[in-house]
C-alpha positions in Angstrom: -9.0 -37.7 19.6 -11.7 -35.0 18.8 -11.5 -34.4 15.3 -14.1 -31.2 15.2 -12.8 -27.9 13.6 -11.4 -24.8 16.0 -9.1 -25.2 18.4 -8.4 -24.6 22.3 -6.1 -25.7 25.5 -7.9 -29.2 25.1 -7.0 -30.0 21.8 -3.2 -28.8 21.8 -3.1 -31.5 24.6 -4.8 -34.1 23.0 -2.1 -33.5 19.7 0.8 -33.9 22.1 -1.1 -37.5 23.8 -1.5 -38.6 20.5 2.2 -38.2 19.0 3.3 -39.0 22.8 5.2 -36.0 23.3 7.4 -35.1 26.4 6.0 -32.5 28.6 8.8 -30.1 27.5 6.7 -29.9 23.9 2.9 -29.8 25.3 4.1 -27.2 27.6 5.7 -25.7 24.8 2.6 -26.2 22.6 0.5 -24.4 25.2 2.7 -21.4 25.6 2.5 -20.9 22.2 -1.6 -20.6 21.4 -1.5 -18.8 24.6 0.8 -16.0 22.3 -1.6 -17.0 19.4 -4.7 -15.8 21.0 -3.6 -12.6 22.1 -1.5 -11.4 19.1 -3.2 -9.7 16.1 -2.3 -10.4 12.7 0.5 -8.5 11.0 0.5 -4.8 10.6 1.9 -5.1 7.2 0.9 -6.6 3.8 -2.4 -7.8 2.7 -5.4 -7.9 5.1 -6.3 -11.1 6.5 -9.3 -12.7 6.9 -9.3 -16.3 8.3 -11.9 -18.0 10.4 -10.0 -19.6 12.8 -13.0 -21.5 14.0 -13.5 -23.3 10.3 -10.3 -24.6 10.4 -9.4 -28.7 11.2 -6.0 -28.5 12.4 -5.4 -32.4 13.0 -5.8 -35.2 10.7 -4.1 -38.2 11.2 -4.5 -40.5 8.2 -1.8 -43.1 8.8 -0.3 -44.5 11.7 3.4 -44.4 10.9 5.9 -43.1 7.6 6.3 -46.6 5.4 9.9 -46.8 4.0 8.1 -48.7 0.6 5.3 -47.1 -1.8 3.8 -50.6 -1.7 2.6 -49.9 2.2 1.4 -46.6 1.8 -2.9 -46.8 1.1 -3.6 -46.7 -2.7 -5.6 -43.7 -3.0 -2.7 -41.3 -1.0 -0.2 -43.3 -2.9 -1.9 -42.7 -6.6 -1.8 -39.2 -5.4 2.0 -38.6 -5.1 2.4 -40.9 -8.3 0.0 -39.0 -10.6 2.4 -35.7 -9.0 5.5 -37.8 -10.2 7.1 -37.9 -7.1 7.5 -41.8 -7.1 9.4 -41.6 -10.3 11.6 -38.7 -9.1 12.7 -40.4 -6.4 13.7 -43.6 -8.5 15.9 -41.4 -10.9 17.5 -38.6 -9.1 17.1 -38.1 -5.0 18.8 -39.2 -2.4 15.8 -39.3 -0.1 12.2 -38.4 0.0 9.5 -37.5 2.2 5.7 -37.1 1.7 3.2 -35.1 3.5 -0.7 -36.1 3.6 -2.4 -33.6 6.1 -1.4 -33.7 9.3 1.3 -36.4 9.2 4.3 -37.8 7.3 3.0 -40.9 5.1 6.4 -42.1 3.2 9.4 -41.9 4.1 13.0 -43.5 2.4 16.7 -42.3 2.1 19.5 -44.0 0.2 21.5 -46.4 2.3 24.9 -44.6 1.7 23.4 -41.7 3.2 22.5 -43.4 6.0 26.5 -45.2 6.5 27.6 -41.1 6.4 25.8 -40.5 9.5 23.0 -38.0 7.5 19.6 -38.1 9.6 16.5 -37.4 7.5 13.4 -38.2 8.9 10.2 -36.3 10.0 10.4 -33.5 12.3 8.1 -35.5 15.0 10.5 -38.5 14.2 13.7 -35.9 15.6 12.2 -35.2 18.3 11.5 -38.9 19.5 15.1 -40.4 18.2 17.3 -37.8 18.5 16.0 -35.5 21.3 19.7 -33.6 21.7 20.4 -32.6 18.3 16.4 -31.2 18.4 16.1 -29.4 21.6 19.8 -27.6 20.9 18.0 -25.9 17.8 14.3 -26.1 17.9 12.8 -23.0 18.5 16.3 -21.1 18.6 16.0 -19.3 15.1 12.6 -18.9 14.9 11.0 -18.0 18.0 7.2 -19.0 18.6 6.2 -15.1 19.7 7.4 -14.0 16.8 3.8 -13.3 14.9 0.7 -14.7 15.3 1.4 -17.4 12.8 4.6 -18.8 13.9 2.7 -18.6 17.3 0.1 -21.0 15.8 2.6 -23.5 14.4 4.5 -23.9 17.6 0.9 -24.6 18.9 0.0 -27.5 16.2 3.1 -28.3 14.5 2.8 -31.6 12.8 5.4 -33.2 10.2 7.9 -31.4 8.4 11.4 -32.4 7.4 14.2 -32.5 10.4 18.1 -32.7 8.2 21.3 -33.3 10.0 24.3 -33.5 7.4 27.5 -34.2 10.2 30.7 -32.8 9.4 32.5 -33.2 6.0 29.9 -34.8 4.2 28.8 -34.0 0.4 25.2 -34.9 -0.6 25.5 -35.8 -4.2 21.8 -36.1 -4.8 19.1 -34.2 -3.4 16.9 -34.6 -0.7 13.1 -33.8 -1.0 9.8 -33.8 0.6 6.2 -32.7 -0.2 3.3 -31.7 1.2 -0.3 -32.2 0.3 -3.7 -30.8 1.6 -6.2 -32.3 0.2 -9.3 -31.9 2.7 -11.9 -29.3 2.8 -11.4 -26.7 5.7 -7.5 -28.8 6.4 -4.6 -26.6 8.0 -1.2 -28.2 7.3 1.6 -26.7 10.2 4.9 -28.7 9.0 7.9 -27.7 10.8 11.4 -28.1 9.4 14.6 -28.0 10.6 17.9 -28.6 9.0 21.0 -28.6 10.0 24.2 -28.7 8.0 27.5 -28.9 9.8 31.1 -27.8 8.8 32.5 -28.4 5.6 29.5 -29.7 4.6 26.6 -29.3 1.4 23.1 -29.9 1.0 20.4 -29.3 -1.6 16.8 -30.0 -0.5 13.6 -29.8 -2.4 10.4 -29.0 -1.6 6.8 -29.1 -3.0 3.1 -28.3 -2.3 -0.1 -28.8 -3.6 -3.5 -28.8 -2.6 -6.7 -29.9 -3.9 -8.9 -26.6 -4.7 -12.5 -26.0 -1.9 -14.7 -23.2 -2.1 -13.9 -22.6 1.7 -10.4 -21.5 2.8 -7.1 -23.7 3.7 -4.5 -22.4 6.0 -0.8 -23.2 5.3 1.7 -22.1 8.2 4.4 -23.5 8.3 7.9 -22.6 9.6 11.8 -23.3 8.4 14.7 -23.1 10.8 18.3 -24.1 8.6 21.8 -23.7 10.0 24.5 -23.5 7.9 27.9 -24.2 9.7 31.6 -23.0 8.6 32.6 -23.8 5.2 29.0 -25.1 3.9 26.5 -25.2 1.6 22.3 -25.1 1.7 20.1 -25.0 -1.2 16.5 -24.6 -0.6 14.2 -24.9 -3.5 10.8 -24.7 -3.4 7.7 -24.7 -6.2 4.6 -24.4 -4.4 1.3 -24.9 -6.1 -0.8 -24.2 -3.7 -4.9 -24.3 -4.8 -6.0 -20.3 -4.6 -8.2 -21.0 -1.4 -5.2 -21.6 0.5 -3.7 -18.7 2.8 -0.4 -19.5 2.5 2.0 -17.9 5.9 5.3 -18.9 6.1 8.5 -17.9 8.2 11.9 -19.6 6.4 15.0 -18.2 8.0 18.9 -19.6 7.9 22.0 -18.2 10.1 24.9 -18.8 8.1 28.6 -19.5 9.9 31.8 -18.0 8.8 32.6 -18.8 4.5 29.1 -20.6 4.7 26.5 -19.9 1.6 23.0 -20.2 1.7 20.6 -20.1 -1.2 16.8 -19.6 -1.6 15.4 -20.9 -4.8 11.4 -19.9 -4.4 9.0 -20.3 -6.7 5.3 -19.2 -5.8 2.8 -19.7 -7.9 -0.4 -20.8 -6.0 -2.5 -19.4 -3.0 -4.9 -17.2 -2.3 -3.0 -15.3 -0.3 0.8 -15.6 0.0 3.3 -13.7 2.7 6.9 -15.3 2.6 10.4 -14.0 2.5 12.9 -16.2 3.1 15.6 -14.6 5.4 19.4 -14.7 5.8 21.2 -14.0 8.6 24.6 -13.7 8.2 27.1 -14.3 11.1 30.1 -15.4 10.3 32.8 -13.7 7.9 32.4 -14.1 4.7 28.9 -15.5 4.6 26.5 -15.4 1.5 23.0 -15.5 1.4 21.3 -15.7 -2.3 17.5 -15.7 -2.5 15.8 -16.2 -6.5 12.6 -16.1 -6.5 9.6 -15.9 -8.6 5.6 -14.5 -7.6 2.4 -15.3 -10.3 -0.3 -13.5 -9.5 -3.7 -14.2 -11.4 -7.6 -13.4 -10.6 -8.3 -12.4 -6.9 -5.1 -13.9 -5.9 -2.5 -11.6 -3.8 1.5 -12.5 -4.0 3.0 -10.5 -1.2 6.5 -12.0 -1.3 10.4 -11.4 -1.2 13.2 -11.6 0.7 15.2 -10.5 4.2 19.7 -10.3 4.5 20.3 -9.3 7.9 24.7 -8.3 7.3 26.0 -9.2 11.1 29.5 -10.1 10.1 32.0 -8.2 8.1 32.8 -9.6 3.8 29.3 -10.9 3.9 27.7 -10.5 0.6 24.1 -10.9 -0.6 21.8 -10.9 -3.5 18.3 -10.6 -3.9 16.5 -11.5 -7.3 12.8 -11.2 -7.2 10.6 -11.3 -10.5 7.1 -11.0 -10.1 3.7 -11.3 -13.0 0.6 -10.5 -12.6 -2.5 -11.5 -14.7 -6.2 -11.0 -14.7 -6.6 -8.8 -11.6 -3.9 -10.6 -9.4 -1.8 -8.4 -7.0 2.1 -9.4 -7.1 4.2 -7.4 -4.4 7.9 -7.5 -3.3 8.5 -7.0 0.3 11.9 -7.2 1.5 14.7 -6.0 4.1 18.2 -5.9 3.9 20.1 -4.3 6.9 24.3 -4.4 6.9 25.2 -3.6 10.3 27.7 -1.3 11.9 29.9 -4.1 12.6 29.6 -5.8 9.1 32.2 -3.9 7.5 33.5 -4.3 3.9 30.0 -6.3 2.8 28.1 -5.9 -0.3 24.2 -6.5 -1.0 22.5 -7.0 -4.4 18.7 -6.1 -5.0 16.7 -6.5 -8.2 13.3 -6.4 -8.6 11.8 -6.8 -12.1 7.9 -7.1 -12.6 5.8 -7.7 -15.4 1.9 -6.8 -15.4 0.0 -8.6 -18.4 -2.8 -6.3 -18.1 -4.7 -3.1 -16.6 -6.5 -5.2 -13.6 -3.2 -6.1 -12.4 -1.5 -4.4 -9.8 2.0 -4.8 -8.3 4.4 -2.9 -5.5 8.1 -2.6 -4.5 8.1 -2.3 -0.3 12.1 -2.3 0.1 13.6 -1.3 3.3 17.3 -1.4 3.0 19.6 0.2 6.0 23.4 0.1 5.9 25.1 1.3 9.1 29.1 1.4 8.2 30.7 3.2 5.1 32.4 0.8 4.1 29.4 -1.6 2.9 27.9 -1.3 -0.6 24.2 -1.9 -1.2 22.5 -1.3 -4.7 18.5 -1.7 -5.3 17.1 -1.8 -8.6 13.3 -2.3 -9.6 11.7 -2.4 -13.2 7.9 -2.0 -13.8 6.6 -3.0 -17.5 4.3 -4.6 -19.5 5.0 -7.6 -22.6 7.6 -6.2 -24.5 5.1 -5.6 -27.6 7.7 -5.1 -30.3 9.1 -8.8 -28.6 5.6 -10.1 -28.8 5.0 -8.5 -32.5 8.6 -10.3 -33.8 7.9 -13.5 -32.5 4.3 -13.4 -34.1 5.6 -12.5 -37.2 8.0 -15.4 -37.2 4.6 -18.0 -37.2 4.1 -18.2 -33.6 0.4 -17.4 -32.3 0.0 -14.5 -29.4 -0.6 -17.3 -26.9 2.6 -18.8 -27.8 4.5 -15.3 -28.2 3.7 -14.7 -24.9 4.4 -17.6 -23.4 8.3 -17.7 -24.9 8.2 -14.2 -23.4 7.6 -15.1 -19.8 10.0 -18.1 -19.7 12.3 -16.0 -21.1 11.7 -13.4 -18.3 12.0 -15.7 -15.3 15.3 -17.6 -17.2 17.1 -16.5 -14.2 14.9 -18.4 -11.7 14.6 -21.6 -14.0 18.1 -22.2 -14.5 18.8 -22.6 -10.9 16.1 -25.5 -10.7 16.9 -29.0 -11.8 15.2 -29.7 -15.6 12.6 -31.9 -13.7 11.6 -28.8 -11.9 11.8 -26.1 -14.6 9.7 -28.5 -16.9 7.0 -28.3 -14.9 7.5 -24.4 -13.8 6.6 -24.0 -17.4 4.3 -26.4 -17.7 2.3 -24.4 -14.5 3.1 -21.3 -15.8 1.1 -22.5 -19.5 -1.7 -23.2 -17.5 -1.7 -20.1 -15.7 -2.8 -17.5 -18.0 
């Protein structure tokens, strides 16, 4: 297929003939740049400026997902090993997934997981072997026509991660998958959706690097998770994302009655970031959690947080966002919680605590919060501050060095993020996070 940067009717089609879609999806695919070409960008958060004409939105480098590393072409396969996702899988997952570009390159799930019924396979792999489960929630959470982004992913969606957990069924270990760019001018448009039935719990993992170009990347990507009655979803994420790389992502999970969904987010990377993972919560009872974490440095722009949308009544949610920013960066909170007129006797949680490491930094809280009963409880806090200095001066005075002083001081400031991550992750938070500044 043409392989030139840009994109138009002609190439959507040839994407469909090459992964042999039904008509259903090309159709689908052409509605969708259709809406893409004649919606703006967003009328909120940072300006910005992409030249859709630069960008390669298709690169195939394998023909199918192997099951064994052994398969998988050495240089793509050094890469996920020197990122120590080989050896993660060996010791604590259940399954794994790997993103290179365009397409999913490895793909392997324990065989007990398999005997339960649990699918977990790449998003263009649901659609081919289990069209019914697909078509019943693709495209039902997060429309295409949303914004002009999630317009452009239903256009040139490619990999992802699709999860169905069936009833009753307890993943022990988790499931992860990762995604790579590693090509100059490369989009990557995974799509993932996940679906976790009654009475049933799931934690998935995801991570995402790219290799840093002096021109720009474009990340869109977008999450669709239902959690059913009486279950569990954990989404964590650590993205690492090189600072060319616009990163523009809609996650969003409907939650059933006594269901709980959590967002663990860490964003570190990009140039420019705009995701807020969003809960909407229908059933009684619900939860919806979202941690998360936003490092700013030099140039970069962190506009970030997270949406609760209350539809049912004893839902309860909590919001923890802590942002830094360094060297110039820009770290912003944007978030919305809404507890409707219906959702009576539910509670909401916001705190916002930021941390600015020096005058070229810059950071905002954008909260809109609406509650629509009196019965409903909704409290918003936000804190604003610098390195506590007489912090920085004790621990200096006990033998440490300012670097190190100020290092202990923000791990100890995002503690609440690290301690929901499993010690693989937080290791190498902090280990990103030396680097950082």
């Amino acid at each position: 297929m043409t392989r030139n940067l840009g994109l138009n009717e002609k190439k959507i089609i040839e994407i469909s003939k090459e992964k042999n879609e039904p008509k259903w999806m090309t159709d689908f695919r052409l509605n969708a740049y259709k809406t893409f070409t004649e919606t703006p960008n967003p009328n909120f958060g940072p300006e910005l400026d992409i030249d859709f004409d630069s960008i390669n939105y298709y690169k195939k480098v394998s023909d199918k997902a192997e099951n064994n590393w052994d398969k998988v072409a050495c240089p793509i396969k050094d890469t996920f090993e020197d990122l120590g996702l080989i050896d993660a899988e060996k010791k604590y997952l259940g399954g794994i997934g790997a993103q290179y570009e365009s397409e999913v390159v490895y793909h392997n799930m324990m065989q007990e997981l398999e005997e339960k019924g649990v699918i977990f396979c790449s998003t263009d792999d649901g659609l081919k072997n289990h069209p019914e489960i697909f078509k019943k929630y693709f495209n039902n959470l997060v429309k295409y026509d949303e914004n002009k982004y999630t317009a452009l992913n239903g256009a040139v969606w490619s990999g992802g991660t699709f999860i169905y957990v069936p009833p009753h069924t307890t993943i022990d270990r988790p499931l992860q998958s990762y995604f790579r760019i590693n090509s100059k001018n490369m989009g990557q448009f995974e799509r993932t959706l996940i679906i976790v039935d009654d009475d049933s719990h799931l934690h998935y993992m995801e991570g995402c690097t790219a290799v840093y170009h002096t021109v720009d990347a474009l990340h869109a990507a977008v999450v669709e998770i239902y959690v059913g009655k009486n279950s569990s979803c954990r989404y964590t994420t650590i993205q690492n994302w090189a600072d060319n790389v616009y990163n523009l992502v809609t996650k969003r999970a409907i939650v059933e009655e006594s269901g709980k969904m959590e967002w663990i987010d860490g964003n570190i990377g990009s140039k420019t970031n705009m995701k807020y993972p969003s809960c909407i919560l229908k059933g009684k009872g619900a939860i919806g959690n979202c941690i998360s974490i936003a490092v700013a440095s030099k140039e970069q722009i962190q506009d970030a947080g997270a949406k609760m949308i209350h539809l049912a009544p004893d839902t309860t949610s909590k919001i923890i966002s802590k942002s830094i920013a360094a060297n110039g960066g820009t770290s912003n909170y944007r978030g919305t919680v809404k507890i409707n007129k219906n959702a009576k006797n539910s509670k909401s949680i916001i705190k916002c605590d930021t941390i600015i490491l020096d005058d070229k930094s810059k950071s905002d809280t954008i909260p809109k919060n609406i509650v629509e009963n009196n019965s409903s409880y909704l409290e918003h806090e936000a804190t604003v501050s610098k390195l506590d200095e007489e912090k920085l001066f004790y621990l200096m005075s006990r033998g440490l060095d300012e670097e190190k002083a100020k290092e202990l001081l923000i791990i100890g400031f995002i503690d609440e993020f690290r301690e929901n991550l499993p010690m693989e992750y937080a290791v190498e938070l902090s280990r990103l996070l030396k680097n950082y500044f």
